[in-house]
C-alpha angles and dihedrals in degrees: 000000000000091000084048092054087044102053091048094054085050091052090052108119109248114234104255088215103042084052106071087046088068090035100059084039091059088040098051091051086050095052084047097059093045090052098046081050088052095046091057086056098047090041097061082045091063098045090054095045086050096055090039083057088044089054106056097035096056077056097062086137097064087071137214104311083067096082089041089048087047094052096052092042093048096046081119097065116068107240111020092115118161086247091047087045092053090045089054089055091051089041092053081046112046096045134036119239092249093062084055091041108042105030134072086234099086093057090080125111114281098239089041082062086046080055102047096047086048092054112029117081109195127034089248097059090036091061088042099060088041095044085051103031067058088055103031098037091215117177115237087259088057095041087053087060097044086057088046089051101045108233093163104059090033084056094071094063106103105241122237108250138169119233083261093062090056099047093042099127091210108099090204098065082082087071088063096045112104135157085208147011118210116219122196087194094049104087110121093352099147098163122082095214085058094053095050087048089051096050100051089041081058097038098138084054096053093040094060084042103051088054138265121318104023117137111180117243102174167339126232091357109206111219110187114197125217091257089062100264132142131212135169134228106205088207129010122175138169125235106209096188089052094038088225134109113245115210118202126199112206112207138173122237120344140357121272125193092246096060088073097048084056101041087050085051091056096050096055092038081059087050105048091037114033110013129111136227081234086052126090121227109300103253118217128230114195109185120199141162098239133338134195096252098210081054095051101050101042092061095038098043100077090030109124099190105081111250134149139208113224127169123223103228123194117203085249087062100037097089087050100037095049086046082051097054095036 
């Protein structure tokens, strides 16, 4: 009778849906083994590379026929180019060992740290980009977009964010809250259809964009009440690391009172009809063009149910956006 019991709940047909929840979920705890094992890696690399820098550049005096001598005496050994050898002495010079030692920051690919001390001009910004390509484990070909795109500086703009943001208990929902996202598909889109395709056509580029943790569920996520009665999410997504399902609201131009009313509508309509006891309180994304700031947070700063304002920024708009928000 108990084998009988077992083989019918095997048989039971698995939610579609429900599925590639779990399954991102699995995937996402797999990714993140393989990469711990990588930043070790990386990690003892750095190090190396540090000491090597150290090295030469305690020997100034030798001249400059020492890095040429090394190269040839160290043909045996992959890397050690003239050029890598230059980049470990300005890597020995423009940082102290205990940033490398202490910090997650060194446990980033070796030619992710040559780009970062190319194109970063002060030490600041030069820690930011190597502490979140860490996070973020972004590939040099990512990280070369976020510093197109200026997340650093973008970083600095206080974010728009309802009382329920700031009270969220989960420390990782910082990695989600942005004053802008920054788009390369974007330019002289004017339809709010096309948007939403774009978006899902660049979908890997939206979700490094939108912050750590997020799997996509949906668009146009249909969300039927008990009375009958059908609504759609443009966007839903999971974020594995806050256990919540984030909505976003995808809108042209810029932003109208009533976006937030609707936005607000979809987030309790996830609650009621699709989370869990195990899941944390659904988060809300609007995206807009622009918005009058004072509008916004007046509206958002009392607001219990956690939603957040975030503009969509083209690289035609990032100089005068950043001069905007100074």
């Amino acid at each position: 009778m108990q084998k009988t019991k077992e083989r019918n709940s095997l048989s039971l047909e698995i939610p579609e849906e429900e599925y590639q929840v779990e399954l991102n979920k699995i995937r996402n705890r797999i990714e993140e083994a393989e990469i711990k094992i990588y930043k070790h890696a990386y990690r003892e690399a750095n190090l190396a590379y540090y000491d090597i820098g150290t090295y030469i550049n305690e020997r100034s005096e030798w001249g400059n026929k020492y890095i040429p001598k090394l190269v040839n005496d160290l043909k045996d050994k992959r890397g050690f180019s003239r050029s890598n050898l230059f980049y470990m002495c300005k890597f020995a010079k423009e940082f102290e060992k205990e940033e490398i030692v202490q910090q997650d920051a060194g446990q980033i690919p070796w030619f992710s740290l040559i780009t970062i001390m190319e194109k970063c001009k002060s030490k600041q910004e030069r820690l930011w980009y190597m502490q979140k390509t860490f996070e973020y484990t972004w590939s040099r070909k990512n990280l070369i977009l976020q510093i197109k795109a200026k997340a650093f500086e973008r970083n600095s703009i206080e974010p728009i964010i309802s009382k329920g943001v700031k009270e969220y208990s989960n420390p990782f929902i910082k990695n989600i809250i942005k004053d802008s996202f920054y788009f390369s598909f974007v330019k002289n889109i004017n339809d709010e259809k096309e948007l939403k395709n774009q978006i899902v056509s660049n979908f890997i580029e939206f979700l490094q964009e939108s912050g750590q943790g997020n799997a996509f569920v949906g668009k146009e996520y249909k969300i039927r009440t008990k009375f009958n009665k059908n609504y759609y999410v443009d966007l839903l997504m999971y974020n594995v690391l806050l256990h919540a399902y984030v909505v976003v609201e995808v809108k042209i131009g810029e932003y109208k009172p009533e976006y937030y009313g609707q936005l607000k509508n979809y987030v309790v309509l996830i609650d009621d009809n699709l989370k869990s006891d195990i899941d944390n309180k659904t988060l809300g994304i609007l995206l807009v063009h622009d918005a009058d700031n004072y509008i916004v947070r007046t509206t958002f700063e009392n607001e219990e149910t956690p939603l957040i304002l975030t503009k969509i920024i083209s690289f035609e708009e990032l100089e005068d956006y950043l001069k905007k928000n100074k």
